[in-house]
PDBQT receptor file of N, H, CA, C and O in Angstrom, charges set to zero:
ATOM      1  N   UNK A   1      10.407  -5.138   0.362  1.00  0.00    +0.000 N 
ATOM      2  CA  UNK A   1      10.427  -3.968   1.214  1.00  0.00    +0.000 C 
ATOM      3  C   UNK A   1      11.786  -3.278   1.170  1.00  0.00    +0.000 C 
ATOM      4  O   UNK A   1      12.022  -2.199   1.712  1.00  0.00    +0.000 OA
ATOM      5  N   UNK A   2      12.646  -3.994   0.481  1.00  0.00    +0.000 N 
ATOM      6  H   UNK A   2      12.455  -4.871   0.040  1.00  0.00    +0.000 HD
ATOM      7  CA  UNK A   2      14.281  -3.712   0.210  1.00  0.00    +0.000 C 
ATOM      8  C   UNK A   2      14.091  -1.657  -0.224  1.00  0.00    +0.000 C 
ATOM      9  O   UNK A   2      14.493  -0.640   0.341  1.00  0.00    +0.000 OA
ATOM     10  N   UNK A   3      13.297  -1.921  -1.458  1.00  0.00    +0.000 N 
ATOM     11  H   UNK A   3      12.970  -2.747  -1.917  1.00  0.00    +0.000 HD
ATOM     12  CA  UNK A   3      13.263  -0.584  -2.015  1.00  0.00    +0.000 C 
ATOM     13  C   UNK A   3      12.733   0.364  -1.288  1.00  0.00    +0.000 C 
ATOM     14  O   UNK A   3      13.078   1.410  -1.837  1.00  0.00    +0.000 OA
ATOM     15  N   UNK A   4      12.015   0.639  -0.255  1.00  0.00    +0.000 N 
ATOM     16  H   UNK A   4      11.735  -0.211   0.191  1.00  0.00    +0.000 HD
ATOM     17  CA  UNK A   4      11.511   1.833   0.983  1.00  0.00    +0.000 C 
ATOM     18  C   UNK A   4      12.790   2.276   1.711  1.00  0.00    +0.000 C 
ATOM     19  O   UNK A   4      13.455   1.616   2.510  1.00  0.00    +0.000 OA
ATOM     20  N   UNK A   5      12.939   3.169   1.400  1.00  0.00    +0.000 N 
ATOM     21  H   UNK A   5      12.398   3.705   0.752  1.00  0.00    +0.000 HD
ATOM     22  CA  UNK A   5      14.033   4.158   2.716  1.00  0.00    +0.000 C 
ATOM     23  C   UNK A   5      13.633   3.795   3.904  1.00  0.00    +0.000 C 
ATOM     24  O   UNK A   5      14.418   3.384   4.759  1.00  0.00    +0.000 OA
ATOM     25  N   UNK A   6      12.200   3.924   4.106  1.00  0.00    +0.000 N 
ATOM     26  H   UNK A   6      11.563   4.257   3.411  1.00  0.00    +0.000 HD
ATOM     27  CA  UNK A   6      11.774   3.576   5.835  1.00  0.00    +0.000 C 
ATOM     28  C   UNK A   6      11.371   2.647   6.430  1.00  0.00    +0.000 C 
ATOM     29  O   UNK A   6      10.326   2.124   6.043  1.00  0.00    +0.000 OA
ATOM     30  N   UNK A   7      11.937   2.222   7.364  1.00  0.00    +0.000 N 
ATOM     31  H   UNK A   7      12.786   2.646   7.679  1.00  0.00    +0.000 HD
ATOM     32  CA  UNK A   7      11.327   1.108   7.810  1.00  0.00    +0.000 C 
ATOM     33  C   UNK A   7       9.900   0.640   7.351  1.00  0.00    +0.000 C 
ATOM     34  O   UNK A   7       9.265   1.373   6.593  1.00  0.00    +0.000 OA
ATOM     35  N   UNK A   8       9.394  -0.498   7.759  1.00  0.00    +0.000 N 
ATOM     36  H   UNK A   8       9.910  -1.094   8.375  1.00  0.00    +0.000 HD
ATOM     37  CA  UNK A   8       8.049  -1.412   7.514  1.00  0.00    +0.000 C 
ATOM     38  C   UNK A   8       7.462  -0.629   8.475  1.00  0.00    +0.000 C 
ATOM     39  O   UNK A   8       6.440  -0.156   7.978  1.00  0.00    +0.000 OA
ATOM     40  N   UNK A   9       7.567  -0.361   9.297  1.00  0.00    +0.000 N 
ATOM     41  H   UNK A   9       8.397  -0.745   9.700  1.00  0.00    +0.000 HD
ATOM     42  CA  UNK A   9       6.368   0.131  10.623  1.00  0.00    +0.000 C 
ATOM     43  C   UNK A   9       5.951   1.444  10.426  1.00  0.00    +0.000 C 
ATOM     44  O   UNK A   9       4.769   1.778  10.505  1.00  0.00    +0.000 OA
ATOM     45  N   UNK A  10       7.077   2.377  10.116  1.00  0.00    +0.000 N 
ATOM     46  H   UNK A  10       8.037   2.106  10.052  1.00  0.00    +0.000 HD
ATOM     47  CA  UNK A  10       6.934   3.317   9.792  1.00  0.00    +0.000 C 
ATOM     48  C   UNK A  10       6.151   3.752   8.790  1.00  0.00    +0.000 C 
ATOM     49  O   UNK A  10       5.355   4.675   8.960  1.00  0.00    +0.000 OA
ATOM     50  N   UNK A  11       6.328   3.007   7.423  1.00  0.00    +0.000 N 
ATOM     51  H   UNK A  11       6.974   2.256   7.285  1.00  0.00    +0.000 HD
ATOM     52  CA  UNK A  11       5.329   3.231   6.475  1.00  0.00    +0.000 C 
ATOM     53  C   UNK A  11       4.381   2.706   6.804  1.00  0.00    +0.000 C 
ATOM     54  O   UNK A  11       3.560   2.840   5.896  1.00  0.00    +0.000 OA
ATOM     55  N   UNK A  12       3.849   1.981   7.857  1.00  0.00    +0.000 N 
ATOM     56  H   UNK A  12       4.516   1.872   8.594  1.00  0.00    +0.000 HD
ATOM     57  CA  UNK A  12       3.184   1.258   7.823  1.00  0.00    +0.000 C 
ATOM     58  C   UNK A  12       1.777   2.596   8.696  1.00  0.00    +0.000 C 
ATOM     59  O   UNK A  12       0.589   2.711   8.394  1.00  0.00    +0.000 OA
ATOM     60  N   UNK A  13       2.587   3.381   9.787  1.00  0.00    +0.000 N 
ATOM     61  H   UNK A  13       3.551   3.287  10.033  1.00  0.00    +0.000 HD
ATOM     62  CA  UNK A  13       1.630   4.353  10.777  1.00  0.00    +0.000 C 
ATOM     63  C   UNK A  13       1.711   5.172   9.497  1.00  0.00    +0.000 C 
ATOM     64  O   UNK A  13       0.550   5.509   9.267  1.00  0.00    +0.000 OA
ATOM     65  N   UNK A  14       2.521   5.667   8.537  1.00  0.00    +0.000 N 
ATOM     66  H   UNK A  14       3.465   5.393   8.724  1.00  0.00    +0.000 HD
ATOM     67  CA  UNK A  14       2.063   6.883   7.928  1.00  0.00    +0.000 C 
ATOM     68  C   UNK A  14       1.041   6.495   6.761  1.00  0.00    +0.000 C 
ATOM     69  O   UNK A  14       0.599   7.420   6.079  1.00  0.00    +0.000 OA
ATOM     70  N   UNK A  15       0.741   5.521   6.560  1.00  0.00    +0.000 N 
ATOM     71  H   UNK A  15       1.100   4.770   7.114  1.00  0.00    +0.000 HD
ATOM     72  CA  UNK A  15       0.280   4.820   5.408  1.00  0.00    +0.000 C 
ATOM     73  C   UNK A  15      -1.309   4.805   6.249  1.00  0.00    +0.000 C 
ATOM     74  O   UNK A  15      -2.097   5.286   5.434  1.00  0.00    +0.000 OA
ATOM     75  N   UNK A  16      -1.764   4.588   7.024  1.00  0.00    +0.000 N 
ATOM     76  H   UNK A  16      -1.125   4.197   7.686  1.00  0.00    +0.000 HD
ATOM     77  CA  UNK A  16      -2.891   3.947   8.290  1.00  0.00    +0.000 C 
ATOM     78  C   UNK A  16      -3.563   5.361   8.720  1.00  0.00    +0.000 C 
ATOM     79  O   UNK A  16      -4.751   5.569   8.967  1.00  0.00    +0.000 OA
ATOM     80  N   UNK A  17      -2.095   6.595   8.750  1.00  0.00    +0.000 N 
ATOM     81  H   UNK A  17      -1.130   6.425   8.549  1.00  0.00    +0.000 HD
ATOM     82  CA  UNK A  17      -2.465   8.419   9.126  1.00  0.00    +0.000 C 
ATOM     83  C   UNK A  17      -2.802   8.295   7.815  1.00  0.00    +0.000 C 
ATOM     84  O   UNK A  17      -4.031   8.292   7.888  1.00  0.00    +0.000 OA
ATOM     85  N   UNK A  18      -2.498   8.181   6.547  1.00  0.00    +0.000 N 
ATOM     86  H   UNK A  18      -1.500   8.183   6.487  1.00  0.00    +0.000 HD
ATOM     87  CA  UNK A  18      -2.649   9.229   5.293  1.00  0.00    +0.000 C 
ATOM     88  C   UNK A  18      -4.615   8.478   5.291  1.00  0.00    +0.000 C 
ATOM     89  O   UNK A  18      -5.523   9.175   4.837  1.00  0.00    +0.000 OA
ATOM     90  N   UNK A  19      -4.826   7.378   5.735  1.00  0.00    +0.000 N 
ATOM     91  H   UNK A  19      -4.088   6.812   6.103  1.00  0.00    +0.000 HD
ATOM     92  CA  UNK A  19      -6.181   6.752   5.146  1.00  0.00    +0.000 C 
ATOM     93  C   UNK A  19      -6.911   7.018   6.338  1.00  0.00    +0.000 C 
ATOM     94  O   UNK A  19      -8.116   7.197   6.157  1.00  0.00    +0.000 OA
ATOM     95  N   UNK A  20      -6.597   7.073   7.231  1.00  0.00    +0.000 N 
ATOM     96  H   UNK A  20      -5.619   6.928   7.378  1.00  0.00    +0.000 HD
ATOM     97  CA  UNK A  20      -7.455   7.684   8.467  1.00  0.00    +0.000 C 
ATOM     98  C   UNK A  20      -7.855   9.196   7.848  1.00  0.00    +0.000 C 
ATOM     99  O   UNK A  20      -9.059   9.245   7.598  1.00  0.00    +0.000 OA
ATOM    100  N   UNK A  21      -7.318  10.127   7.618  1.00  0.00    +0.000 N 
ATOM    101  H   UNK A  21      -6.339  10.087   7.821  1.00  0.00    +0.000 HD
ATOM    102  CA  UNK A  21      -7.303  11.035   7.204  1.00  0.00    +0.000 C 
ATOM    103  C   UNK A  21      -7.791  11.441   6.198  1.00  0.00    +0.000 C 
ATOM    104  O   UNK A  21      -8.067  12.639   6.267  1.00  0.00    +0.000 OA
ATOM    105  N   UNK A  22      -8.108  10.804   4.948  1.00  0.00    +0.000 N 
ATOM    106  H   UNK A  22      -7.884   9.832   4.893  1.00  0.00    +0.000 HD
ATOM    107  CA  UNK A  22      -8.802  10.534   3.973  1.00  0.00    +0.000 C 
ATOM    108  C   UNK A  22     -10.045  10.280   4.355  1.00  0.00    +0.000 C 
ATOM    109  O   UNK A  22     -10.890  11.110   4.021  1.00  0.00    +0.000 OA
ATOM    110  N   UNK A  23     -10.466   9.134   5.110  1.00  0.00    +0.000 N 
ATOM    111  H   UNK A  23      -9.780   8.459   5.381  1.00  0.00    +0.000 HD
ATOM    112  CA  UNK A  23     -11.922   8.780   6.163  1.00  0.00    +0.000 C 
ATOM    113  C   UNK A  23     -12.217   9.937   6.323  1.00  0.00    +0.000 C 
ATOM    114  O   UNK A  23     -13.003  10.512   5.570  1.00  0.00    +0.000 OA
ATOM    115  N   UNK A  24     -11.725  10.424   7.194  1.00  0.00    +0.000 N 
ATOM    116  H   UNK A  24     -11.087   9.957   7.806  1.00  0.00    +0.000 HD
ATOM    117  CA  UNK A  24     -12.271  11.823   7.813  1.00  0.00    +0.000 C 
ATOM    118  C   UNK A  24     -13.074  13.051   7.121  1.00  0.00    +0.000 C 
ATOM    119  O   UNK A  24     -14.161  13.603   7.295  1.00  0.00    +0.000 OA
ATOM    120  N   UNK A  25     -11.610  13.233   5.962  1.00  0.00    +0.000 N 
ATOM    121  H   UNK A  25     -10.727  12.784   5.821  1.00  0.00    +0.000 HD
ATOM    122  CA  UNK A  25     -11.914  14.411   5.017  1.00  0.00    +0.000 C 
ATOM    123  C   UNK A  25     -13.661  13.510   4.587  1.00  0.00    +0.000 C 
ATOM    124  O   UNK A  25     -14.707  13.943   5.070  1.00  0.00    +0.000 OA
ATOM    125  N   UNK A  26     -13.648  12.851   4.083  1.00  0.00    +0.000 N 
ATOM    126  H   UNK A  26     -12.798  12.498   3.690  1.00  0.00    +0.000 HD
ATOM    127  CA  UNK A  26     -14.972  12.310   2.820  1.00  0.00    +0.000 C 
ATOM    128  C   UNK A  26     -16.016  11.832   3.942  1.00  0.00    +0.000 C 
ATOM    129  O   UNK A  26     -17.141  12.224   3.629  1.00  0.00    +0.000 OA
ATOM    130  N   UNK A  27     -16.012  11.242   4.929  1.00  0.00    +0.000 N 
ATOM    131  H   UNK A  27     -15.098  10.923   5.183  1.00  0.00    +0.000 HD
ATOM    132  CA  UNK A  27     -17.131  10.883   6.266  1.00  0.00    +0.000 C 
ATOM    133  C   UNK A  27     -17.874  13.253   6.461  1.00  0.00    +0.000 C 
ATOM    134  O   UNK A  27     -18.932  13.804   6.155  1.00  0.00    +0.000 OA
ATOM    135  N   UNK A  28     -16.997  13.595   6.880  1.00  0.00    +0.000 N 
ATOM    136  H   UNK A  28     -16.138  13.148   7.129  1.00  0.00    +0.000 HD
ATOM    137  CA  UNK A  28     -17.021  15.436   7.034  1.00  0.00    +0.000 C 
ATOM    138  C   UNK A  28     -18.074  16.108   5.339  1.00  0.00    +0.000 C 
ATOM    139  O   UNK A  28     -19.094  16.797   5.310  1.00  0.00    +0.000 OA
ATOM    140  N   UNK A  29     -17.299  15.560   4.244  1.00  0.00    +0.000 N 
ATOM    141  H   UNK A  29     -16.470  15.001   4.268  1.00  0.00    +0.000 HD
ATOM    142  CA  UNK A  29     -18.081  15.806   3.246  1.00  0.00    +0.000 C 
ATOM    143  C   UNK A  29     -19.673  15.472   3.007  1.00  0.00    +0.000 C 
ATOM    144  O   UNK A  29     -20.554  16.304   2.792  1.00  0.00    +0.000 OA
ATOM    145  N   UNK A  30     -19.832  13.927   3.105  1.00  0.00    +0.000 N 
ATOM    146  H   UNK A  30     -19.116  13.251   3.280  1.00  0.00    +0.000 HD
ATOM    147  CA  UNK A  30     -21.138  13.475   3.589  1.00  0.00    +0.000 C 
ATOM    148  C   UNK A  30     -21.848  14.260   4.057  1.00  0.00    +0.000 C 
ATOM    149  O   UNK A  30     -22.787  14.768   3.444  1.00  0.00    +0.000 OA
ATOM    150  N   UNK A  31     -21.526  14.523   5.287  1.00  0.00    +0.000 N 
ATOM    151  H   UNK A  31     -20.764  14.110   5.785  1.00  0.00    +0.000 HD
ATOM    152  CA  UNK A  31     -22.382  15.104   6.778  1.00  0.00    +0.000 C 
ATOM    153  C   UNK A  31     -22.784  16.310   6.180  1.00  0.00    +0.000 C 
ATOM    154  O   UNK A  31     -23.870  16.776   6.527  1.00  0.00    +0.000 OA
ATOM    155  N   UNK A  32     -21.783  17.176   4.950  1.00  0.00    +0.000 N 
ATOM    156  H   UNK A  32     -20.902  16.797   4.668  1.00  0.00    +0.000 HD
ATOM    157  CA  UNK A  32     -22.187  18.436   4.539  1.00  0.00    +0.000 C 
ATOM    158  C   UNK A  32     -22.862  18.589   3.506  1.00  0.00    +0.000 C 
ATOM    159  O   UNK A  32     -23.412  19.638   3.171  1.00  0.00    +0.000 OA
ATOM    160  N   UNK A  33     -22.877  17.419   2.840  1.00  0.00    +0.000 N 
ATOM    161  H   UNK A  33     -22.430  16.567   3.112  1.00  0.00    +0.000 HD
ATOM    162  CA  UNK A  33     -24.331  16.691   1.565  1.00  0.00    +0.000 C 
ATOM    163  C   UNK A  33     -25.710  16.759   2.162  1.00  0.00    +0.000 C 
ATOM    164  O   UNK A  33     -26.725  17.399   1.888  1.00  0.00    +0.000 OA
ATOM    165  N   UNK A  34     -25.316  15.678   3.275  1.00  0.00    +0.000 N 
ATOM    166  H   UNK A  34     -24.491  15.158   3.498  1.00  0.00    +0.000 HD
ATOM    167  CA  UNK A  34     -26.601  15.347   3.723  1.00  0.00    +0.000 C 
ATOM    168  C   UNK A  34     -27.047  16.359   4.153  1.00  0.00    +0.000 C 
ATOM    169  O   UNK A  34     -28.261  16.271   3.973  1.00  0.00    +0.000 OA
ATOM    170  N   UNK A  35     -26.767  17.515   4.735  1.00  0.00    +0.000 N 
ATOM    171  H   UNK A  35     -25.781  17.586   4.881  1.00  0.00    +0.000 HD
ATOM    172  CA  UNK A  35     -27.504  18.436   5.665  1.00  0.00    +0.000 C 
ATOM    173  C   UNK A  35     -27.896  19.747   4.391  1.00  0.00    +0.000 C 
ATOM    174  O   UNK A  35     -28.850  20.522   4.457  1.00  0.00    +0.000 OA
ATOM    175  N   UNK A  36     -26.887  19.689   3.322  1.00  0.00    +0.000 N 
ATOM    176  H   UNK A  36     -26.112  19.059   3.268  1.00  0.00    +0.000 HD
ATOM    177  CA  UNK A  36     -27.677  20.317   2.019  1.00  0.00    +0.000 C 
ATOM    178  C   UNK A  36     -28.684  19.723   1.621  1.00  0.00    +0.000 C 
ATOM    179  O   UNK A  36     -29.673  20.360   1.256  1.00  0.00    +0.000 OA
ATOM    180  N   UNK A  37     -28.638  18.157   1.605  1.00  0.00    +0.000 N 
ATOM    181  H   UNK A  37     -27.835  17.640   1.902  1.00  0.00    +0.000 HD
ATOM    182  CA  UNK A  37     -30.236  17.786   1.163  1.00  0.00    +0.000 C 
ATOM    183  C   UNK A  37     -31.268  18.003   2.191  1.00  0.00    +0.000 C 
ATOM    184  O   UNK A  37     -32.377  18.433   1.873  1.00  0.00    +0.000 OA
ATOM    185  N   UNK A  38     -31.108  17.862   2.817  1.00  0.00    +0.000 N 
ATOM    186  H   UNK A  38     -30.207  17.513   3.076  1.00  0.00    +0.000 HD
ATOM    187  CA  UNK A  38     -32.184  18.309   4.044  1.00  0.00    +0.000 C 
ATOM    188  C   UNK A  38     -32.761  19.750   3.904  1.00  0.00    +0.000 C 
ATOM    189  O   UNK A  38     -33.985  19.863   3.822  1.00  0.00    +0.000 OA
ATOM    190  N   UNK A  39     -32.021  20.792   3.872  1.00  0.00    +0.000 N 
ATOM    191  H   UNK A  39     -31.028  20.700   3.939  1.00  0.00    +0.000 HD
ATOM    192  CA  UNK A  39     -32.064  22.096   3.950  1.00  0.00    +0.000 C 
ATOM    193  C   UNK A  39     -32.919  21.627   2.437  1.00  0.00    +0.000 C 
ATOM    194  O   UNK A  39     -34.051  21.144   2.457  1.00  0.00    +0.000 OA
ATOM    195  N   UNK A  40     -32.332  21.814   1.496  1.00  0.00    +0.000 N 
ATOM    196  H   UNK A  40     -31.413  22.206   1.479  1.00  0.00    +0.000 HD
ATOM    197  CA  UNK A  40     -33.428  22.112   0.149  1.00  0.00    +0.000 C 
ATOM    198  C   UNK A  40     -34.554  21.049  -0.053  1.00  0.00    +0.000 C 
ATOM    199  O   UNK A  40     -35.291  21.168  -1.032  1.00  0.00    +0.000 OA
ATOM    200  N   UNK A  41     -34.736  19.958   0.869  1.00  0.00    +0.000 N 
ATOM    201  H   UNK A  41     -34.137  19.861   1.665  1.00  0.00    +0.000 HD
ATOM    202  CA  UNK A  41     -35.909  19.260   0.731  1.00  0.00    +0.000 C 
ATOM    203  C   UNK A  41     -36.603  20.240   1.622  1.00  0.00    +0.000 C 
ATOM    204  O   UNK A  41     -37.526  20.752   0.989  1.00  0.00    +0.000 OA
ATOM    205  N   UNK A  42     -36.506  20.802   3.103  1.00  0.00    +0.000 N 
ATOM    206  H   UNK A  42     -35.756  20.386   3.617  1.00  0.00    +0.000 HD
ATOM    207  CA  UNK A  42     -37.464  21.656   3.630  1.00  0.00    +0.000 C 
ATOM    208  C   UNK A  42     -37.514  22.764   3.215  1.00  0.00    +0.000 C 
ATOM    209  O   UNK A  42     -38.661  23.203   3.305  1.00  0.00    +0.000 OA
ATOM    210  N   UNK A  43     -36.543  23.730   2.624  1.00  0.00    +0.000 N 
ATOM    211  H   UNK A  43     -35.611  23.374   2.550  1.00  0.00    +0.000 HD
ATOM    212  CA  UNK A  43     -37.375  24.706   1.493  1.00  0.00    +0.000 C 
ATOM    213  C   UNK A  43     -38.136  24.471   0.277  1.00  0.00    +0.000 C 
ATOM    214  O   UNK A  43     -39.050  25.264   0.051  1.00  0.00    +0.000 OA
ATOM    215  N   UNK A  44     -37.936  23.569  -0.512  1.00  0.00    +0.000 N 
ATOM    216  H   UNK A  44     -37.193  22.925  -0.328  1.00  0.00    +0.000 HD
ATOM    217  CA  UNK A  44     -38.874  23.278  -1.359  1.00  0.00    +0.000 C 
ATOM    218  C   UNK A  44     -40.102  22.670  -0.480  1.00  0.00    +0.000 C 
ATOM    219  O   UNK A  44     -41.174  22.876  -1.049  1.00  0.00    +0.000 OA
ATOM    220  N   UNK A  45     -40.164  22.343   0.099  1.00  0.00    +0.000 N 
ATOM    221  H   UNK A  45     -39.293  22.176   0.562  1.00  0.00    +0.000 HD
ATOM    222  CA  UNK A  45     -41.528  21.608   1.494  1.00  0.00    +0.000 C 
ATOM    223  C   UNK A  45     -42.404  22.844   1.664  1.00  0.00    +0.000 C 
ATOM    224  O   UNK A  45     -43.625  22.946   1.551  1.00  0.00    +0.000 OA
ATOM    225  N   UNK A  46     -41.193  24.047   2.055  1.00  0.00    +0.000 N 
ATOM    226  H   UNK A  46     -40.201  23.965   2.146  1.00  0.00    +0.000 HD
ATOM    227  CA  UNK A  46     -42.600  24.897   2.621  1.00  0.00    +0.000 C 
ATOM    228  C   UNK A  46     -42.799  26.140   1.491  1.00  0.00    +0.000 C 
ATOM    229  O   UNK A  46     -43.639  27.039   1.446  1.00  0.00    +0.000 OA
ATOM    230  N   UNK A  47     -41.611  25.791   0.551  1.00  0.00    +0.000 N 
ATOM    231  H   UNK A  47     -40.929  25.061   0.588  1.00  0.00    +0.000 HD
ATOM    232  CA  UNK A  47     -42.277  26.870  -0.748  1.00  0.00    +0.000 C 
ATOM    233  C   UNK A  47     -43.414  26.218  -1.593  1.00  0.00    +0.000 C 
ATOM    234  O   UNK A  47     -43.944  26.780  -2.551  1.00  0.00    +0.000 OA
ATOM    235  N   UNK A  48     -43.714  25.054  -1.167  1.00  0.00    +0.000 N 
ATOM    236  H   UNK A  48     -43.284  24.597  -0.388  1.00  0.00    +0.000 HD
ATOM    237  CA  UNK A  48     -44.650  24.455  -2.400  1.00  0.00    +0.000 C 
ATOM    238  C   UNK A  48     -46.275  24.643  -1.389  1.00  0.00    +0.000 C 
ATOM    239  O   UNK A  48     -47.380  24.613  -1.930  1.00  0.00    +0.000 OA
ATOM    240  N   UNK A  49     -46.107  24.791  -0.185  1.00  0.00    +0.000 N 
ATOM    241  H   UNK A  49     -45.209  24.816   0.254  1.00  0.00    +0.000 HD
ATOM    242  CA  UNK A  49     -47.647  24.318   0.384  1.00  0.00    +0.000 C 
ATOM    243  C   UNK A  49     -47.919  25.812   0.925  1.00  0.00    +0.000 C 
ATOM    244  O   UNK A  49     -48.982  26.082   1.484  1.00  0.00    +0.000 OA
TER     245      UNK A  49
């Protein structure tokens, strides 16, 4: 840990923010997949019948 300018703890919350944050971004992406598949499974649903 000699070679870090910043303390252990410190890298330790910004390291814990940068992957929390990452979660977020790609969990947010999902949610905007899934609700595209939804949307074009019920237009193709009611363009076919």
């Amino acid at each position: 840990m000699e070679d870090f300018k910043r303390s252990a703890s410190r890298l330790g919350r910004l390291l814990k923010k940068s992957r929390d944050a990452w979660k977020a971004r790609v969990q947010e992406k999902q949610q905007r997949l899934r609700a595209a598949q939804v949307k074009i499974r019920d237009l193709e649903k009611s363009r076919s019948g």
